[in-house]
Residue frames as a rotation matrix with the C-alpha (Angstrom) as fourth column:
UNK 1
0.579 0.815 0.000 0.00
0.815 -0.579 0.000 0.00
0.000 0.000 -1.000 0.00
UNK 2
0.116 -0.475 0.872 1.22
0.610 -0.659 -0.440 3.60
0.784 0.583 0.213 -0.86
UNK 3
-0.848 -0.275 -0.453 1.78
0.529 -0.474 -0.704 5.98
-0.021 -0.836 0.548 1.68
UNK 4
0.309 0.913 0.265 -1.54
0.951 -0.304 -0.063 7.24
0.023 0.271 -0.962 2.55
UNK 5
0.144 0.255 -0.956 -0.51
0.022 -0.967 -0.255 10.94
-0.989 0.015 -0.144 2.31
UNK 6
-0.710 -0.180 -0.681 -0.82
-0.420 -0.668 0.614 9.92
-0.565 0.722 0.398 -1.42
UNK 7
-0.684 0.729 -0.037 -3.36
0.727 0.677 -0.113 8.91
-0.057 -0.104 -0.993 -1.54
UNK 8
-0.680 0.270 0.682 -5.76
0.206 -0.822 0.531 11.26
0.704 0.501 0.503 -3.42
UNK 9
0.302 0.888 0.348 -8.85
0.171 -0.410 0.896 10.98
0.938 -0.211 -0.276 -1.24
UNK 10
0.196 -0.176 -0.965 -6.81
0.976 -0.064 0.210 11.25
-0.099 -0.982 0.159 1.93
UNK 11
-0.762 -0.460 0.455 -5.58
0.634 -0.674 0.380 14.54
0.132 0.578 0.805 0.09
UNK 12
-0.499 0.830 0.250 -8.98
0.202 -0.169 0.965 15.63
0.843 0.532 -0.083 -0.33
UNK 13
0.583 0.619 -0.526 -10.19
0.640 0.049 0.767 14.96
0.501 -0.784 -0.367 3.26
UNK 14
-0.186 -0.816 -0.547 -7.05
0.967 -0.250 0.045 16.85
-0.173 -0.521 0.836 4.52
UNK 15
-0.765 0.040 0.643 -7.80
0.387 -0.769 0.508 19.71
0.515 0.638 0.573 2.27
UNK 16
0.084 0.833 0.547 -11.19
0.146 -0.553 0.820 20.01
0.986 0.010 -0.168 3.48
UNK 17
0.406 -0.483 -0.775 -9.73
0.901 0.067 0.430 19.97
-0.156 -0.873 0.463 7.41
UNK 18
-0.674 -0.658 0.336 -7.76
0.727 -0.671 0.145 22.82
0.130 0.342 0.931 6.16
UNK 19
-0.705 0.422 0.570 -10.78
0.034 -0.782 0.622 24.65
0.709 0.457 0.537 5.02
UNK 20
0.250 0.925 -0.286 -13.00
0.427 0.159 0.890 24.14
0.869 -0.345 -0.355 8.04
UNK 21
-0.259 -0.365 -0.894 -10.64
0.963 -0.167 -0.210 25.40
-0.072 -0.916 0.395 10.65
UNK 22
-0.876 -0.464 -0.131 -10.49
0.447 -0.883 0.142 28.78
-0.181 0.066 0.981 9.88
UNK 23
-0.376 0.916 0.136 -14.17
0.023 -0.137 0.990 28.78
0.926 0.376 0.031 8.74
UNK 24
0.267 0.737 -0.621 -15.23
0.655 0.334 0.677 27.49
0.707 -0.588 -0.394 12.20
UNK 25
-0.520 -0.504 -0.690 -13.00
0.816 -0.532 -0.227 30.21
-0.253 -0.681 0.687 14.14
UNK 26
-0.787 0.351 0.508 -15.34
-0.104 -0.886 0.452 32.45
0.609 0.303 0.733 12.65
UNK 27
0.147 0.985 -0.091 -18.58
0.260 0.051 0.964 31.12
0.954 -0.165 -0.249 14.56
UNK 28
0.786 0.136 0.603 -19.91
-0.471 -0.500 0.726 32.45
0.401 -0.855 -0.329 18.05
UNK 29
-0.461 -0.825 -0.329 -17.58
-0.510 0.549 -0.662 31.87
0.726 -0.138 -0.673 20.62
UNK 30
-0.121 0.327 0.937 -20.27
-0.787 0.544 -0.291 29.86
-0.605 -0.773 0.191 22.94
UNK 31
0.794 0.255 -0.552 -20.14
-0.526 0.745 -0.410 27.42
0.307 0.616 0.726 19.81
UNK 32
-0.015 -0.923 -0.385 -16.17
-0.908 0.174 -0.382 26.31
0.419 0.344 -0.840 20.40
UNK 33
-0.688 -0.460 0.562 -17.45
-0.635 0.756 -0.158 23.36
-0.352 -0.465 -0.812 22.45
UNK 34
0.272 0.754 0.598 -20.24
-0.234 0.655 -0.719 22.57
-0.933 0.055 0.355 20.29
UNK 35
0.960 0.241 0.145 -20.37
0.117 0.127 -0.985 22.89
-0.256 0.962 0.093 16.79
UNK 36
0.360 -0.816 -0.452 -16.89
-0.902 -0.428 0.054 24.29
-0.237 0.389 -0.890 16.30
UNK 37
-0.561 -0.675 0.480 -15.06
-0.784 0.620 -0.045 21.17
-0.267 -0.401 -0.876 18.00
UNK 38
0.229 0.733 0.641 -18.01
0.040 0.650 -0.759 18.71
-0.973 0.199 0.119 16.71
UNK 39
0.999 -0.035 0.007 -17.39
0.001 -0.165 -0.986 19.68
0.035 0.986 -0.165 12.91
UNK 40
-0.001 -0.999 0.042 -13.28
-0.993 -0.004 -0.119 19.61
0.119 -0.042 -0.992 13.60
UNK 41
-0.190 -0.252 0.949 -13.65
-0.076 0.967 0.241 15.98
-0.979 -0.026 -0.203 15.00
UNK 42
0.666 0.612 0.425 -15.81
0.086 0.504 -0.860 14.78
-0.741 0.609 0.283 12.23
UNK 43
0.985 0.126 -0.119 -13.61
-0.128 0.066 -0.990 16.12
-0.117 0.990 0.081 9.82
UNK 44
-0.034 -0.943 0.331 -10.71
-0.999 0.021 -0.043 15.31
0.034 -0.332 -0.943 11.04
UNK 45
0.043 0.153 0.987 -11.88
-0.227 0.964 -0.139 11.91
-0.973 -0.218 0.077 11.76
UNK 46
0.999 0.008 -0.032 -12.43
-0.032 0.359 -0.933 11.27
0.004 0.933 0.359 7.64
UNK 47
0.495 -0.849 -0.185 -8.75
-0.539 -0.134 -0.832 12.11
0.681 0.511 -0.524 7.10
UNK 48
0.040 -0.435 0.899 -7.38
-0.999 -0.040 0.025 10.34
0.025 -0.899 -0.436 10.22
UNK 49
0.365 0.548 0.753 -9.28
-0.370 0.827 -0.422 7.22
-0.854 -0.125 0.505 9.80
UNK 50
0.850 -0.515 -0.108 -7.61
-0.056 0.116 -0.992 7.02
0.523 0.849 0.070 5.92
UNK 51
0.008 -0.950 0.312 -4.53
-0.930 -0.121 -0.346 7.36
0.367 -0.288 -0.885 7.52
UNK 52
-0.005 -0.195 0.981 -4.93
-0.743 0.657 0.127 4.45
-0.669 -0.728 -0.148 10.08
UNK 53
0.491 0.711 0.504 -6.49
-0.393 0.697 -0.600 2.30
-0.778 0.096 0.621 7.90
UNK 54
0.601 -0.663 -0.447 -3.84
-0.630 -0.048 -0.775 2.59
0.492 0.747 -0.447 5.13
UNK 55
-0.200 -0.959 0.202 -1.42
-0.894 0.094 -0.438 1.11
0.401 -0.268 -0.876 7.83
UNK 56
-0.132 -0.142 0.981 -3.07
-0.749 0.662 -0.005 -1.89
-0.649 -0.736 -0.194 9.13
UNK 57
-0.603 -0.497 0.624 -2.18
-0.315 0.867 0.386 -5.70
-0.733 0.036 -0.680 8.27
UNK 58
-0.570 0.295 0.767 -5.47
0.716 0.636 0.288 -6.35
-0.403 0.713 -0.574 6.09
UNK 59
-0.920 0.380 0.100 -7.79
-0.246 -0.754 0.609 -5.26
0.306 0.535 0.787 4.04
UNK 60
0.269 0.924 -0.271 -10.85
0.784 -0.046 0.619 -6.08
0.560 -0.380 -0.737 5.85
UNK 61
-0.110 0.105 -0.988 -9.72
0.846 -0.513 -0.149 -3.74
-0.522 -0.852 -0.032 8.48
UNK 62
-0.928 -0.371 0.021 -8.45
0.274 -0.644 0.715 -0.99
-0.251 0.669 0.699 5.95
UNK 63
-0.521 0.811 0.267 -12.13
0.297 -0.121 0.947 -1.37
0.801 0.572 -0.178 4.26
UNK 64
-0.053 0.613 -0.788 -13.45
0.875 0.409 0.259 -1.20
0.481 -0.676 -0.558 8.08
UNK 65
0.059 -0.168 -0.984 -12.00
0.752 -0.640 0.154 2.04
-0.656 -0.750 0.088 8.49
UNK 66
-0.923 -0.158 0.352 -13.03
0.385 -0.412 0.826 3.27
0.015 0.897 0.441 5.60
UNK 67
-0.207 0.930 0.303 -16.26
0.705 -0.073 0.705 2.63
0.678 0.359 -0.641 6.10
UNK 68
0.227 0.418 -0.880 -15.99
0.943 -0.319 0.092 4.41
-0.242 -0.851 -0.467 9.34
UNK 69
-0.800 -0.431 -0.418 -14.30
0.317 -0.895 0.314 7.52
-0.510 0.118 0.852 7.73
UNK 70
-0.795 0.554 0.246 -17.37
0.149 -0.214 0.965 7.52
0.588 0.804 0.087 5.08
UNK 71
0.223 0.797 -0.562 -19.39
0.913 0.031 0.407 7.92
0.342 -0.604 -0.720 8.51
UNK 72
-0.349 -0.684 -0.641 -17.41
0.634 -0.676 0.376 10.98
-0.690 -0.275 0.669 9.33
UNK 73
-0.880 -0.109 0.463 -18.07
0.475 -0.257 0.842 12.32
0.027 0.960 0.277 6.32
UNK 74
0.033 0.996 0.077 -22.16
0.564 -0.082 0.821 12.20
0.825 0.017 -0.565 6.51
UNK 75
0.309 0.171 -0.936 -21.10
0.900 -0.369 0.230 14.01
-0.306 -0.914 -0.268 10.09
UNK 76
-0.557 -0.804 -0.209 -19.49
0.679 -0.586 0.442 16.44
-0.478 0.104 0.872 8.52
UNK 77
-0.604 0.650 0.461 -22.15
0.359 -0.295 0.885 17.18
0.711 0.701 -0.056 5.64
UNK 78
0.076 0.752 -0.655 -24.70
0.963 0.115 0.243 17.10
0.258 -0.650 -0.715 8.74
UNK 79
-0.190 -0.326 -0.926 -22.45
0.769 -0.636 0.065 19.81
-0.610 -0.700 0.371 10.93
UNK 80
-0.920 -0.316 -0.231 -21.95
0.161 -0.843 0.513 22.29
-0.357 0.435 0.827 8.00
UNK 81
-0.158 0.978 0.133 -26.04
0.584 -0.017 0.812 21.91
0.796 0.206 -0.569 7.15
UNK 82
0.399 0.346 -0.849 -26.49
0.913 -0.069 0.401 22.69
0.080 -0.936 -0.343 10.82
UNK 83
-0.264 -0.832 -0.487 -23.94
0.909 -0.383 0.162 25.22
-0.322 -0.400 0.858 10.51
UNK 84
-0.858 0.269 0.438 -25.13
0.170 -0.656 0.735 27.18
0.485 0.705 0.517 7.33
UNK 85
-0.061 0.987 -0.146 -29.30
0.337 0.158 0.928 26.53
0.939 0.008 -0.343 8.89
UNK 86
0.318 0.034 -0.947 -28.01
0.924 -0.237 0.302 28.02
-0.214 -0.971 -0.107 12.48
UNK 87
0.961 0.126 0.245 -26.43
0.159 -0.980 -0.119 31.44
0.225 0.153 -0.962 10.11
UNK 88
0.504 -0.863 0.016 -23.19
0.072 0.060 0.996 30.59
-0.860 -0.501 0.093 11.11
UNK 89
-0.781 -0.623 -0.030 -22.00
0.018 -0.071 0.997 30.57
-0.624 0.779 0.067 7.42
UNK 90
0.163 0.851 -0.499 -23.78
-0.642 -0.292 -0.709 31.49
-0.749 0.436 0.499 4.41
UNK 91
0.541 0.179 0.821 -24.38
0.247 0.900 -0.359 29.23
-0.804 0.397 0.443 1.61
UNK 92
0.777 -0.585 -0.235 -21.74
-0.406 -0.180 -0.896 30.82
0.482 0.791 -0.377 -1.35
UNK 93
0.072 -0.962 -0.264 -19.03
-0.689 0.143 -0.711 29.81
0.721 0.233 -0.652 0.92
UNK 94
-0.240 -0.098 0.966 -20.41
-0.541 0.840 -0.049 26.61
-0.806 -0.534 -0.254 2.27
UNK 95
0.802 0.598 -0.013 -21.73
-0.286 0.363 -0.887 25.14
-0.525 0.715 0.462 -0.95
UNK 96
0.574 -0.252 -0.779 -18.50
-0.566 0.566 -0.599 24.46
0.592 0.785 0.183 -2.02
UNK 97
-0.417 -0.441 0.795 -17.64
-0.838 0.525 -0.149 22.07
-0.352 -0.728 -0.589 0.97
UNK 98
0.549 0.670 0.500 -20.65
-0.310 0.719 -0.622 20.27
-0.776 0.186 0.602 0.39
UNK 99
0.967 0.113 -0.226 -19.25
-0.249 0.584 -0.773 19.16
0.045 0.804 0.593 -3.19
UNK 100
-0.135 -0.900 0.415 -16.00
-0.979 0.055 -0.198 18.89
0.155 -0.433 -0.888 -1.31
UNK 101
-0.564 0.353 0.747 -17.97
-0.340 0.725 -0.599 16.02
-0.753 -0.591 -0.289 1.13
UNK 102
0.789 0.611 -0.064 -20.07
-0.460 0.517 -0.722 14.72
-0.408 0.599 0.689 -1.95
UNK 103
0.620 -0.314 -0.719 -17.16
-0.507 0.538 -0.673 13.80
0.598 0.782 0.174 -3.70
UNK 104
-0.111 -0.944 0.310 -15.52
-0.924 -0.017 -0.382 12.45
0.366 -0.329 -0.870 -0.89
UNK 105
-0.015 0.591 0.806 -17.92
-0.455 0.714 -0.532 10.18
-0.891 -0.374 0.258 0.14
UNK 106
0.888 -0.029 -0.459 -17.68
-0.392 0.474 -0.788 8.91
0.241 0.880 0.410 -3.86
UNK 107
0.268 -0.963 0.033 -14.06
-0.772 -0.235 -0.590 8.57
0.576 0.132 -0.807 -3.44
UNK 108
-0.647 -0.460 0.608 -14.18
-0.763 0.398 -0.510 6.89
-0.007 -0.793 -0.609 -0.70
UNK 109
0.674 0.661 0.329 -17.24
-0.575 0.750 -0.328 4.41
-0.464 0.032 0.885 -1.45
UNK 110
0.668 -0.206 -0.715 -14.94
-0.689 0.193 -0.699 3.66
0.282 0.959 -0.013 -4.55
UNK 111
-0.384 -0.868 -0.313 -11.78
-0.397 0.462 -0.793 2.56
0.833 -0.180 -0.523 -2.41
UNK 112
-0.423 0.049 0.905 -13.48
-0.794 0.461 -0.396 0.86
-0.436 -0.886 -0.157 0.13
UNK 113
0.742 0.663 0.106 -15.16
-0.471 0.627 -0.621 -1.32
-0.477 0.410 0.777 -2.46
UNK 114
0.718 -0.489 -0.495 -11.77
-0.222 0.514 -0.829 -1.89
0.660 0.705 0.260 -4.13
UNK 115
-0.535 -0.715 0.451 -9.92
-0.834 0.359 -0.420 -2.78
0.138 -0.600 -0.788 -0.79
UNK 116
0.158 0.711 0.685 -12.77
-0.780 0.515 -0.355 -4.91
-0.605 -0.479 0.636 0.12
UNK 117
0.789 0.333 -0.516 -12.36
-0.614 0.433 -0.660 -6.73
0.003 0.838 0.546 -2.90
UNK 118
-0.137 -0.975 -0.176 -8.66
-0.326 0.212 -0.921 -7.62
0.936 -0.069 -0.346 -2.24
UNK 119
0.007 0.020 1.000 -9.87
-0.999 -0.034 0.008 -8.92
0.034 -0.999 0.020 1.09
């Protein structure tokens, strides 16, 4: 297995991690223990979980932590819904997360179906 920082869709989940900090330092500060630090795990957790999963012994597990990063994801989509539907961000410069998290969640269905296979 490649190193998962090449790995494109780890790329991809990293990126969007990137783009959510600085977004979420914008919201109220009575949010930093809810939503902020909720929407940081979550996405963090997509890119983290690619990481781990890249490194262990099989591919069932690998595919197992995929699947769990592709659960991350849907938390993520969730938070930044909540986020945009609470006014915390407006929808020109959340709308292109979302097709951030749509295509990750492709990305990732894809390779977890083609580790799985190799299980």
């Amino acid at each position: 297995m490649q190193r998962f920082t090449e790995l494109k869709v780890w790329q991809q989940a990293h990126a969007l991690v990137l783009e959510i900090y600085p977004l979420s330092a914008r919201f109220p500060t009575e949010e930093r223990f809810g939503v902020v630090s909720q929407l940081r795990r979550a996405a963090a957790s997509v890119a983290s979980n690619i990481a781990e999963g890249s490194k262990k012994a099989s591919n069932a597990d690998f595919a197992r932590l995929l699947n769990i990063a592709e659960g991350s994801v849907a938390e993520t989509e969730y938070f930044l819904i909540l986020s945009r539907d609470l006014g915390y961000v407006d929808e020109p410069t959340v709308e292109p997360m979302f097709e951030r998290v749509a295509e990750l969640a492709r990305m990732l269905h894809g390779l977890r179906m083609k580790v799985a296979e190799g299980a």
